[in-house]
NUGU-249519 format. One line per 3 residues: number of its first residue (from 1); for each residue x, y, z of N, C-alpha, C, O. Coordinates in steps of 0.1 Angstrom, whole numbers, plus 5000, padded with zeros to 4 digits. Example, Ala and Ser with C-alpha at 12.3 -4.5 7.8 and 13.67 -1.06 7.14 Angstrom:
<recs>
1	5132/4943/5078/5123/4955/5078/5132/4967/5078/5142/4967/5085  5128/4978/5071/5137/4989/5071/5129/5000/5079/5134/5011/5080
</recs>
This chain:
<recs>
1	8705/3393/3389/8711/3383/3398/8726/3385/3398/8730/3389/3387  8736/3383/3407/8746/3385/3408/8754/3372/3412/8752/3366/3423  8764/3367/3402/8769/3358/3405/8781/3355/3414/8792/3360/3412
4	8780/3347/3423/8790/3342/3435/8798/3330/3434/8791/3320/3432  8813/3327/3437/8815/3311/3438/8818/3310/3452/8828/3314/3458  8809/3303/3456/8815/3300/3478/8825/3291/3474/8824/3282/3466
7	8836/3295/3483/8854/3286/3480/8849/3281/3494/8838/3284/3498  8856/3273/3500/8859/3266/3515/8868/3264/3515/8874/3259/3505  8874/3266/3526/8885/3265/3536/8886/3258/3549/8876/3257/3556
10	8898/3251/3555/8896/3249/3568/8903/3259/3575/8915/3261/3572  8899/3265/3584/8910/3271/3593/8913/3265/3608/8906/3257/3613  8921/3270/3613/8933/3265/3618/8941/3275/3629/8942/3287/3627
13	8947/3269/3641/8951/3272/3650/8967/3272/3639/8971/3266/3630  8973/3289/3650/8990/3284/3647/8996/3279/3657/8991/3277/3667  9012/3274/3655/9017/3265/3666/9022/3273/3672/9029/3281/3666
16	9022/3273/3688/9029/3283/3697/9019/3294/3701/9021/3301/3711  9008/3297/3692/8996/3305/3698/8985/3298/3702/8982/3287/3699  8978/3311/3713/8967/3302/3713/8956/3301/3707/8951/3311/3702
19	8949/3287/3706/8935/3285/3700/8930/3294/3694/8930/3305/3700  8923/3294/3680/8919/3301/3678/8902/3296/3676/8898/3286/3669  8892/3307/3685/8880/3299/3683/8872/3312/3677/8873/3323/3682
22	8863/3309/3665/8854/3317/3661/8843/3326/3671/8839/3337/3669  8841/3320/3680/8827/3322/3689/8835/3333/3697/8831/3344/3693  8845/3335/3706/8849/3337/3712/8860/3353/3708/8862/3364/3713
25	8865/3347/3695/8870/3357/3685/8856/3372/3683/8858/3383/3688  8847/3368/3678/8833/3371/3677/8829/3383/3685/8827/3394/3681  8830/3378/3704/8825/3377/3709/8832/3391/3714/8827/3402/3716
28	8843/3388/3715/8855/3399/3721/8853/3414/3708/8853/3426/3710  8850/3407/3696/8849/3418/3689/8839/3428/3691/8842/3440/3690  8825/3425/3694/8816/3431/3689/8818/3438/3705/8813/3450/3707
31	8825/3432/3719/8821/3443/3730/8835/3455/3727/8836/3466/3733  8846/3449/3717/8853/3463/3711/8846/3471/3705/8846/3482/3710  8839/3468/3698/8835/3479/3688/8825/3484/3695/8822/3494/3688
34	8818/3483/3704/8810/3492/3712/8814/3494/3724/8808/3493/3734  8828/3497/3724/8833/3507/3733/8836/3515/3721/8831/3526/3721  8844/3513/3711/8846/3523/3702/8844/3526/3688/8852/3535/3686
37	8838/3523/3677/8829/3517/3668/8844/3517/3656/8846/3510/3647  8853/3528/3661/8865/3525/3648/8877/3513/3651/8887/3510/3645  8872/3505/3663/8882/3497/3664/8876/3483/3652/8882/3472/3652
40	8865/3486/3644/8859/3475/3634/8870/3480/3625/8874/3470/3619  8879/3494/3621/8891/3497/3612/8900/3495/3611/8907/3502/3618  8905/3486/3605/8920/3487/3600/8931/3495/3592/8929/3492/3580
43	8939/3501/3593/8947/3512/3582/8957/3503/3587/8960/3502/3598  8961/3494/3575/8980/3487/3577/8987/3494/3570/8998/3491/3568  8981/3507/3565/8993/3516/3556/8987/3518/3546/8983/3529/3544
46	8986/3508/3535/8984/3503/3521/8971/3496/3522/8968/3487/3513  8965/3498/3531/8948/3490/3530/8941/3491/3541/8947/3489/3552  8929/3494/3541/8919/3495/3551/8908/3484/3546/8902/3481/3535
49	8909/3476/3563/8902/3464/3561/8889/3467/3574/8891/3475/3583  8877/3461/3574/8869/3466/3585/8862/3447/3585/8862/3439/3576  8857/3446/3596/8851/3433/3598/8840/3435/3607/8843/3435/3620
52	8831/3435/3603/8816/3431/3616/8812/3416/3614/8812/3408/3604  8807/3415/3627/8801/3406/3637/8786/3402/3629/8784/3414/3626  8777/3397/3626/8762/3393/3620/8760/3387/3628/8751/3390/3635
55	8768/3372/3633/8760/3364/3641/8772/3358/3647/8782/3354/3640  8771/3356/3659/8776/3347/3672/8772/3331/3670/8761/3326/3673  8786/3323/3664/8776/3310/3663/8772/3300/3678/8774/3305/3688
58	8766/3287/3677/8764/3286/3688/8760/3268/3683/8754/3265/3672  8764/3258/3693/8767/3246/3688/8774/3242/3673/8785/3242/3668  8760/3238/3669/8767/3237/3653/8768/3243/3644/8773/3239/3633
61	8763/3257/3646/8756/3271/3633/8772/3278/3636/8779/3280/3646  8772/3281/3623/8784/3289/3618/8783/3304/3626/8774/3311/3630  8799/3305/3626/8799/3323/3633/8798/3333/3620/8805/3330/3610
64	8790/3343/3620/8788/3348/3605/8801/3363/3604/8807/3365/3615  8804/3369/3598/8808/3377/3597/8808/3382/3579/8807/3377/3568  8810/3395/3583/8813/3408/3567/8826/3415/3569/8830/3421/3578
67	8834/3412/3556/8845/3413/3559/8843/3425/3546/8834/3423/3537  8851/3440/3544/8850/3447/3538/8867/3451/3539/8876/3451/3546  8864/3454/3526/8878/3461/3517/8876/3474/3515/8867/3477/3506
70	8883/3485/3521/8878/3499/3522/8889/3510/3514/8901/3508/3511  8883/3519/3513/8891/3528/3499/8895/3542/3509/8886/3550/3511  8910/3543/3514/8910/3552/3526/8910/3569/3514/8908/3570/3502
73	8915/3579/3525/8911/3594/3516/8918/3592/3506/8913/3594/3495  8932/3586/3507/8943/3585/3498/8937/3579/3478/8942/3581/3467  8928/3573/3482/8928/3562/3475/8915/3559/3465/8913/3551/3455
76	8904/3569/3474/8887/3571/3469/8885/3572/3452/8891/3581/3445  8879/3565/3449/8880/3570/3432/8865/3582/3432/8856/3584/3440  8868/3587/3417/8861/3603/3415/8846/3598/3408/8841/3587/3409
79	8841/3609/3402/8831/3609/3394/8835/3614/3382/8841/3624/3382  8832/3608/3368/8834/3612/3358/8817/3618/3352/8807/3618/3359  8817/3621/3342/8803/3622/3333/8808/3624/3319/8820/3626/3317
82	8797/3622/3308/8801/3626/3289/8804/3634/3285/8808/3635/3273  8802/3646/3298/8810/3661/3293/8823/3663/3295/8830/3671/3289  8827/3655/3303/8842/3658/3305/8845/3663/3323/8855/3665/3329
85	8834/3664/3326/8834/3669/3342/8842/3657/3351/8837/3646/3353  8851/3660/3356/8856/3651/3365/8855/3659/3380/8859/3671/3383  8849/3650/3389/8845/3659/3402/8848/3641/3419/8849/3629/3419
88	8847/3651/3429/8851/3638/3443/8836/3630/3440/8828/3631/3431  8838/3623/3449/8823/3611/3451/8821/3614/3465/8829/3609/3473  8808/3622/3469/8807/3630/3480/8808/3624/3493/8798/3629/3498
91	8812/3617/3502/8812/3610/3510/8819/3616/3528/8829/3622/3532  8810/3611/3534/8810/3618/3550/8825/3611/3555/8827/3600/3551  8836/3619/3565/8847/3615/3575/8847/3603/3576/8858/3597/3575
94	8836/3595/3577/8838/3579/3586/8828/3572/3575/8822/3562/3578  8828/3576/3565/8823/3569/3551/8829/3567/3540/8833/3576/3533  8832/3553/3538/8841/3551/3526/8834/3541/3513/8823/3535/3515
97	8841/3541/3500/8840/3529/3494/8845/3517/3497/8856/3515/3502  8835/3507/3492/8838/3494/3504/8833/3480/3491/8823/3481/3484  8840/3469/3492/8835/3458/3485/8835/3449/3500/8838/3450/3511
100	8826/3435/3490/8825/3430/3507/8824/3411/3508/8817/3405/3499  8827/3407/3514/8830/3394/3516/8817/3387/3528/8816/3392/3539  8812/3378/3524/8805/3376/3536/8813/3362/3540/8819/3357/3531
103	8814/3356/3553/8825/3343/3561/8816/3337/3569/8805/3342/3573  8821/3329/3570/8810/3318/3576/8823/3307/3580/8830/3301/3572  8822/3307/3596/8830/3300/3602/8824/3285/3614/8820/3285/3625
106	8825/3274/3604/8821/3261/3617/8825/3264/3626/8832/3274/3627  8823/3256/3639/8833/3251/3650/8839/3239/3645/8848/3235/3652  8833/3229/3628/8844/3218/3632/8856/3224/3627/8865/3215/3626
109	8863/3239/3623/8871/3237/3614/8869/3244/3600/8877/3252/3595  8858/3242/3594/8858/3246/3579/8855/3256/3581/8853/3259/3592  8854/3270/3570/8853/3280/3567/8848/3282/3548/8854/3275/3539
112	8840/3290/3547/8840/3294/3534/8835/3310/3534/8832/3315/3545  8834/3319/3521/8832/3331/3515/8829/3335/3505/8837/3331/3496  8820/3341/3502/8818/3342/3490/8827/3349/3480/8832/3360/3484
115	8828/3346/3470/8841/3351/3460/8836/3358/3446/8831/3351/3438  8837/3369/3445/8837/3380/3431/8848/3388/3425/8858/3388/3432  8849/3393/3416/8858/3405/3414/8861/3415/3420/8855/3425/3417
118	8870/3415/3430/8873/3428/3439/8868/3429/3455/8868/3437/3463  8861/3415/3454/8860/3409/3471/8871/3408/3479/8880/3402/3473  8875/3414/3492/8885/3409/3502/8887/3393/3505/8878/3387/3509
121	8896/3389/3504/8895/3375/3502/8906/3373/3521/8913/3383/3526  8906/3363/3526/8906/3358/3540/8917/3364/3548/8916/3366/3560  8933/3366/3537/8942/3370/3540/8936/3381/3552/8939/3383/3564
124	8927/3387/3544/8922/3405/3549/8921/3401/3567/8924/3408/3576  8913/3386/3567/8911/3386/3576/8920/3381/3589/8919/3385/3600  8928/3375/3585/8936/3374/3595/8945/3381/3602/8950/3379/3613
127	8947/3393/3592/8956/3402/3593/8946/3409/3606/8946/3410/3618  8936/3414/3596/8929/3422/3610/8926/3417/3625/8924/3423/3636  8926/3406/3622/8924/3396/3636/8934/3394/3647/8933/3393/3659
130	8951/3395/3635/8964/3397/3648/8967/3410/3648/8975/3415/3656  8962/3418/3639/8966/3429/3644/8958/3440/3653/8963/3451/3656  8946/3437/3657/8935/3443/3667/8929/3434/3677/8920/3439/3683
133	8933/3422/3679/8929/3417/3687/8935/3400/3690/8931/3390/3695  8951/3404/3683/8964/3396/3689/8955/3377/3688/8959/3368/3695  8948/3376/3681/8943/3365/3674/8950/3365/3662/8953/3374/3655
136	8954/3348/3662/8960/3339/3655/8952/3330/3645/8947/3320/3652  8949/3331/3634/8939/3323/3625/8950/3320/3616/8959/3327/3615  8949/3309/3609/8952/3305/3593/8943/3297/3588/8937/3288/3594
139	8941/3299/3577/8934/3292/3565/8941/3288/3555/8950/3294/3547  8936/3278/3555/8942/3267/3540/8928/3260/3532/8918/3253/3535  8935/3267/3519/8926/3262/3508/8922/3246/3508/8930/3237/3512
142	8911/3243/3504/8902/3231/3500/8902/3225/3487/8891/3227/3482  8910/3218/3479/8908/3209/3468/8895/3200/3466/8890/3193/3475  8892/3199/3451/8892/3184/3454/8902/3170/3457/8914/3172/3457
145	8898/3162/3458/8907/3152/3463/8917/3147/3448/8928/3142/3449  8910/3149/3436/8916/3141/3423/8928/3154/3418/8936/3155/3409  8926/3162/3427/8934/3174/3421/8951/3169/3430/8963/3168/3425
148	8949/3167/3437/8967/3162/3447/8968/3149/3438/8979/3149/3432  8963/3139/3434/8969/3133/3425/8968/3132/3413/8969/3121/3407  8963/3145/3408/8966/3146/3394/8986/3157/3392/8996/3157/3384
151	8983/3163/3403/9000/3172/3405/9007/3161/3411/9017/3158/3404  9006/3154/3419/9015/3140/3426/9022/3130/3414/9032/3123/3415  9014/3131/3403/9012/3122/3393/9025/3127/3382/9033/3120/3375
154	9024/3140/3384/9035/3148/3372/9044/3152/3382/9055/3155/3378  9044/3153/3398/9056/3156/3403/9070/3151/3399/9073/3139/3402  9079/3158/3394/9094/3159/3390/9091/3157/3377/9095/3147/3371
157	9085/3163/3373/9079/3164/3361/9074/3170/3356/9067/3168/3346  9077/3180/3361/9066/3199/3359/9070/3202/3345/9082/3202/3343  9063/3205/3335/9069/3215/3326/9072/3228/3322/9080/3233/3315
160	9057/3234/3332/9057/3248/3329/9041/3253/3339/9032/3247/3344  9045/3263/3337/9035/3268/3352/9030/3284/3346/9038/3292/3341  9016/3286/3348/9016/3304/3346/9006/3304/3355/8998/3297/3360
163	9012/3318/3357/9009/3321/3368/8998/3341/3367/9000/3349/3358  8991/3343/3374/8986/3356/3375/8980/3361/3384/8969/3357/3388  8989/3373/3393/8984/3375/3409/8984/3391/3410/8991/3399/3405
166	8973/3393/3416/8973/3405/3422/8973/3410/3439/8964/3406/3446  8984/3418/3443/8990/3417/3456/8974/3425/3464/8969/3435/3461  8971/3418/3474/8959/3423/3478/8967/3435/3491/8966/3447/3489
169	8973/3433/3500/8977/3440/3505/8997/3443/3512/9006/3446/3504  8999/3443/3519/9015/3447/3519/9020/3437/3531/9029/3440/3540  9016/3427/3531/9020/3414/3542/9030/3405/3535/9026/3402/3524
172	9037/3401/3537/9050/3395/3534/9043/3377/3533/9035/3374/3541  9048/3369/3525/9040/3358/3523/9049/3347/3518/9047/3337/3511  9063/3352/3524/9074/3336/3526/9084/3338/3512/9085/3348/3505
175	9088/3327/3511/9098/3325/3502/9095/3324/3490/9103/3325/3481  9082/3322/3488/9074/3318/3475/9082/3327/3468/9090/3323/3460  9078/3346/3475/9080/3355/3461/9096/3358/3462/9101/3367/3456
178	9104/3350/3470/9117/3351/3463/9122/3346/3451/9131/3352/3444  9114/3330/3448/9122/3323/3433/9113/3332/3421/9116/3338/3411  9099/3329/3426/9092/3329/3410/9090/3343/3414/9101/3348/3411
181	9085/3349/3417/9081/3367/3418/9094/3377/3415/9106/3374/3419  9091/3387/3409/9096/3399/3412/9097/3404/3427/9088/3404/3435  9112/3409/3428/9111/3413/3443/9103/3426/3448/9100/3429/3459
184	9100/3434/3431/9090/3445/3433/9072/3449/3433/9064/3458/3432  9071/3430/3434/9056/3428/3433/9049/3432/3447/9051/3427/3459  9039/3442/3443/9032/3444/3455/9035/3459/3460/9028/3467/3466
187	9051/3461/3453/9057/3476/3453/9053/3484/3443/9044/3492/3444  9061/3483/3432/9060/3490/3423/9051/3484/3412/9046/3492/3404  9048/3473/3411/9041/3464/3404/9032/3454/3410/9034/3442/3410
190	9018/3463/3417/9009/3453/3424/9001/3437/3415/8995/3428/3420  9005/3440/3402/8997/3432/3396/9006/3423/3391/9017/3429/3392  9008/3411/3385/9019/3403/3377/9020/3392/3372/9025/3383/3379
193	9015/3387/3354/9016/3376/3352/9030/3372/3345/9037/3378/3337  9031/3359/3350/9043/3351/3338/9038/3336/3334/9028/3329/3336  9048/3334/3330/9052/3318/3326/9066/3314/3330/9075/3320/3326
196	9067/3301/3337/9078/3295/3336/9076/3281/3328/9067/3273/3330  9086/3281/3320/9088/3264/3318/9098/3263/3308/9105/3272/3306  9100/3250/3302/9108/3246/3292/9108/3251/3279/9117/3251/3271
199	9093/3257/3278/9090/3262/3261/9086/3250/3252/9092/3239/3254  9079/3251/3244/9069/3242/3238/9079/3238/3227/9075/3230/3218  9092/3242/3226/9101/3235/3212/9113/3231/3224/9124/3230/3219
202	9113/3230/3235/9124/3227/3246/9125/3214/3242/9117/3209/3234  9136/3205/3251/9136/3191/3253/9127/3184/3257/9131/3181/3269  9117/3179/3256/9109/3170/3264/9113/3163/3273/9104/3159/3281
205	9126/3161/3275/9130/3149/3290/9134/3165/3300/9138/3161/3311  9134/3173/3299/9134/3188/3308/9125/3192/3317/9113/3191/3313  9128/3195/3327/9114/3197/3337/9121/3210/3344/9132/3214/3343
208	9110/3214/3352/9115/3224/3363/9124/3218/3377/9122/3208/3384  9131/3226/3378/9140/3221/3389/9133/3221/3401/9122/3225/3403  9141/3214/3409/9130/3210/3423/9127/3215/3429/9116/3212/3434
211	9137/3228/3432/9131/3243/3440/9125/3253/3432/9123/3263/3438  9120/3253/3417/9109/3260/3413/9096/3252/3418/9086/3255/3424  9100/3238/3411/9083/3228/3421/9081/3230/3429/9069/3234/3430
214	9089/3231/3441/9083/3230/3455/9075/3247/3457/9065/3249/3463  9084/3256/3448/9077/3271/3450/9063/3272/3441/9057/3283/3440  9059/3262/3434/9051/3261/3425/9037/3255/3437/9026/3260/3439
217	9044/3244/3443/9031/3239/3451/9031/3249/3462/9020/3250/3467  9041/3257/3467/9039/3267/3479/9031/3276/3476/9023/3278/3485  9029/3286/3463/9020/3294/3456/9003/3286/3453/8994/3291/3449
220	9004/3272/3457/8993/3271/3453/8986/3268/3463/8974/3266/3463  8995/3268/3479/8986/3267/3493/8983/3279/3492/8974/3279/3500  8985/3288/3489/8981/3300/3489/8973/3312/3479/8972/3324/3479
223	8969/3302/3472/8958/3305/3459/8952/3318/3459/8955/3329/3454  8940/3312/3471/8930/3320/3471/8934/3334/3477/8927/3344/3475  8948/3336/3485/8947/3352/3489/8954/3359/3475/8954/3372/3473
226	8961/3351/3464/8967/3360/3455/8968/3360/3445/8971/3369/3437  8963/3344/3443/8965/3342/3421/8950/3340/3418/8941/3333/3423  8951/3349/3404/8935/3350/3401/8937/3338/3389/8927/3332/3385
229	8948/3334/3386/8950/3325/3374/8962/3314/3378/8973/3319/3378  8961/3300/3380/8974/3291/3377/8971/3280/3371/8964/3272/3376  8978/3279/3359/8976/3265/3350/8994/3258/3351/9004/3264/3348
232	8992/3244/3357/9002/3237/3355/9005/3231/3347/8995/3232/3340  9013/3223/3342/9017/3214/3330/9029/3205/3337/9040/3208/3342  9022/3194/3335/9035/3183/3336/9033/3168/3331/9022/3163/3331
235	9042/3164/3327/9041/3147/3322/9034/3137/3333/9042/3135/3343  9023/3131/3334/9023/3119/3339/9031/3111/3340/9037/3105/3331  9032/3109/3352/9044/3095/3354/9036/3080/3349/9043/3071/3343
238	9020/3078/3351/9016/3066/3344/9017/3066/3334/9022/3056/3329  9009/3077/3325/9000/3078/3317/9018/3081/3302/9020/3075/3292  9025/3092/3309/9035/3095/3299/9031/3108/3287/9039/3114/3280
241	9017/3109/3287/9012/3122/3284/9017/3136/3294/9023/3136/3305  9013/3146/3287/9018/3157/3293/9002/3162/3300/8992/3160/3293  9000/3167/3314/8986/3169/3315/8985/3181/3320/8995/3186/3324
244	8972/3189/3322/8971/3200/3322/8963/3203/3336/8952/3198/3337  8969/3212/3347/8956/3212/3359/8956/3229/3360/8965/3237/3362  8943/3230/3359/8938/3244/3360/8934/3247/3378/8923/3245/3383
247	8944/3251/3385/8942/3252/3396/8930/3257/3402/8924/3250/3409  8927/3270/3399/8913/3277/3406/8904/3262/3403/8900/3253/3411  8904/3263/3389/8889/3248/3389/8888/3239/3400/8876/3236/3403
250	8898/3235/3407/8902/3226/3415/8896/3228/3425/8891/3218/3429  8894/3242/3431/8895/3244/3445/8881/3238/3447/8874/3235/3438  8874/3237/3464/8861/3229/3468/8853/3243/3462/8861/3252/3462
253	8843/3245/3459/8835/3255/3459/8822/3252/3449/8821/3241/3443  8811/3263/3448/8801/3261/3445/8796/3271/3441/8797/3281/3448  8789/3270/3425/8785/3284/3417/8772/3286/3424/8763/3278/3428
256	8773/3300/3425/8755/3306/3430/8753/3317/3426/8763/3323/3423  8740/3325/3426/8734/3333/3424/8725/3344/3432/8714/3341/3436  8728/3351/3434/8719/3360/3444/8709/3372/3440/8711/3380/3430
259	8701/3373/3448/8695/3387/3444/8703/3398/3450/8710/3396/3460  8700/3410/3444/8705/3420/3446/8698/3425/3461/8687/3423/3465  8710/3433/3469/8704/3440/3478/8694/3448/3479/8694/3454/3469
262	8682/3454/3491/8676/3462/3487/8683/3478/3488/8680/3488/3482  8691/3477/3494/8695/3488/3494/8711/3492/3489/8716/3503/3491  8718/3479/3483/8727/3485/3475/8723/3476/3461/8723/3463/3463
265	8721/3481/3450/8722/3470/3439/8734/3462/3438/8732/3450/3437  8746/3467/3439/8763/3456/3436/8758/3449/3446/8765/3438/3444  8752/3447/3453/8761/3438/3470/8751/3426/3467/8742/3429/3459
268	8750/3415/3470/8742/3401/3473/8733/3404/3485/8739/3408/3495  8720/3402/3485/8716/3403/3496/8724/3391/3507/8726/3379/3504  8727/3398/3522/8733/3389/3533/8728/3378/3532/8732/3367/3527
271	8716/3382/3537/8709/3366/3544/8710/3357/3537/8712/3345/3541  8707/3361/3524/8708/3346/3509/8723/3343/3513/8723/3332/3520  8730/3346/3512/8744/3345/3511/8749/3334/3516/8753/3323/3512
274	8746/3342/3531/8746/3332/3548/8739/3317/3545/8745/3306/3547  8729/3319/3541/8720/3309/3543/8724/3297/3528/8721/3285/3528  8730/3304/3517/8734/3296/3507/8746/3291/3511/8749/3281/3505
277	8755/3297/3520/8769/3293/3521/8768/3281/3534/8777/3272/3536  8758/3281/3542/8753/3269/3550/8747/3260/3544/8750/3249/3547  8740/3262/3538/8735/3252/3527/8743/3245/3521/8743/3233/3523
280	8753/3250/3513/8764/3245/3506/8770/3236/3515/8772/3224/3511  8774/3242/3529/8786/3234/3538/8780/3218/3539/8787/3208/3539  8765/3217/3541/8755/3206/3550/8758/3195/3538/8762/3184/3540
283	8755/3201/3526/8753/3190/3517/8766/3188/3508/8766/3181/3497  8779/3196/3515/8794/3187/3514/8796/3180/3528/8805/3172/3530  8788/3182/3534/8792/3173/3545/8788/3162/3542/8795/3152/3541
286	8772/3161/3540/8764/3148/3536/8771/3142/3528/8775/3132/3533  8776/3144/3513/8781/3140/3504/8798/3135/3506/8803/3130/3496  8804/3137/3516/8816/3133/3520/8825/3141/3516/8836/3140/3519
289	8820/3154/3508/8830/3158/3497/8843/3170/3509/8854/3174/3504  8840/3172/3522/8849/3183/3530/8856/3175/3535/8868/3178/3534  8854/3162/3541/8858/3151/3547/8870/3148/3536/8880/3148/3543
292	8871/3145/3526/8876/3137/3515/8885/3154/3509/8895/3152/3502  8883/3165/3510/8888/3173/3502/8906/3173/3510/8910/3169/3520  8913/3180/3499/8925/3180/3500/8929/3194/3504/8926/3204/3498
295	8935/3194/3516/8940/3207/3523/8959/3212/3515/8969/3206/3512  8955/3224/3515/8967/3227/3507/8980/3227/3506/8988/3226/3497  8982/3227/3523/8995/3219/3527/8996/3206/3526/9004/3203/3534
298	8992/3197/3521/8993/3182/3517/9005/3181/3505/9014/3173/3502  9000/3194/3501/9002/3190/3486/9019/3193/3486/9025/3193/3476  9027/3195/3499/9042/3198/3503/9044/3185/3512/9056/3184/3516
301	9033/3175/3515/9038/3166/3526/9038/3173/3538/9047/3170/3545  9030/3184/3544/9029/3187/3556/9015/3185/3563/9014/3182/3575  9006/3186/3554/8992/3185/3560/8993/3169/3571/8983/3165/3577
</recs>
């Protein structure tokens, strides 16, 4: 069995573009790619992203899509063996190595994906969406609801923050990585953990200044395309304890398990996927819990 966490998302129209609708998004795709089957590729330089079409939604059923993360000539890893033989991993012109994301998009709004080690995560997809077919998508992460006021609770009060990201691909992602990042993350150093804070023998009345906070909660609308790890630390303002919020934990999502494909063992079979990631959506709707979750820009006073 192969273990999965489905995250959720809402996504979202940008301002000044138009509408962005799954169905229609979908729809425009699949008569591209059968005029020409490589317009499903992306090469942004530093990453090859590919996206197919499964299913066209229609009233209330989700638009399905497979989102794949592709290994261009540059980049294919080899074959080793116990002898010491190192040799290519034989593969045809328009055949690559590929990890793979399966998406599932409402019409009210929500979105989710299934999440592993080395899955393409949503970023992949937007990029691909304005850059081959001048569609405008954003996605913002899903909390639960006790997570914005357990950070609201220690805001100006932060003590320390760690942090651990790996740059998925070469898209520029705001101001965030000007305070807390290296300016060479993503360049010369795709991977990068730290710590900011006071230090565990610092002053106790010491906090982070207000433009690391605010860069603290801006890295955390943006979780899911880059930090595999963020643990906050700050004093309660009721309580006067110092408290601890493990952000991933936070996010809306749901542990699951799949069977293996029949014809790739790594991969989850689709259909379970699909059908576990709708399953999932029906009974957070029933339960109030999408309704009531906390969108990630809230947590700046913008939502």
């Amino acid at each position: 069995m192969l273990k999965r966490n489905l995250i959720f998302h809402r996504w979202g129209s940008l301002l000044g573009k138009p509408d962005f609708n799954p169905r229609d998004t979908a729809s425009r795709l699949i008569a591209e790619v059968a005029a020409n089957g490589d317009f499903a590729i992306l090469d942004s330089g530093d990453a090859v992203t590919a996206v197919e079409v499964v299913e066209v939604g229609s009233g209330d059923s989700p638009t399905n899509l497979r989102l794949f993360a592709l290994r261009g000539a540059d980049d294919r890893p080899f074959k080793w063996d116990s002898a010491g033989s190192v040799s290519p991993i034989s593969l045809r012109d328009h055949e690559y190595p590929a990890d793979v994301s399966h998406v599932s998009l409402w019409p009210d709004g929500v979105c989710a994906h299934d999440y592993a080690k080395n899955v393409p995560r949503l970023s992949r997809l937007s990029l691909f969406l304005r850059r081959k077919l001048a569609t405008h998508v954003k996605f913002d992460a899903l909390y639960r609801e006790d997570m914005l006021e357990k950070l609201t609770a220690m805001k100006g009060q932060m003590r320390s923050v760690e942090v651990a990201m790996t740059r998925q691909h070469g898209e520029s992602s705001g101001g965030v990585f000007g305070t807390l990042v290296p300016e060479n993350f993503g360049q010369k150093a795709p991977s990068v953990r730290f710590t900011l804070g006071m230090g565990r023998y610092g002053p106790r009345d010491m906090y982070l200044d207000d433009e690391t906070e605010e860069q603290v909660f801006a890295l955390a609308e943006q979780a899911d395309d880059f930090v595999s790890n963020m643990i906050i630390r700050g004093r309660n303002h009721s309580s006067g304890r110092v408290e601890t919020v493990n952000l991933l934990h936070e996010r809306l999502q749901v542990d699951a398990e799949f069977r293996s494909s029949t014809s790739v063992p790594s991969m989850p079979d689709p259909s379970e996927v699909f059908l576990a990631l709708d399953t999932a959506y029906k009974e957070l709707q029933r339960d109030g819990k999408i309704a009531s979750a906390v969108q990630g820009q809230k947590m700046r006073g913008k939502g």
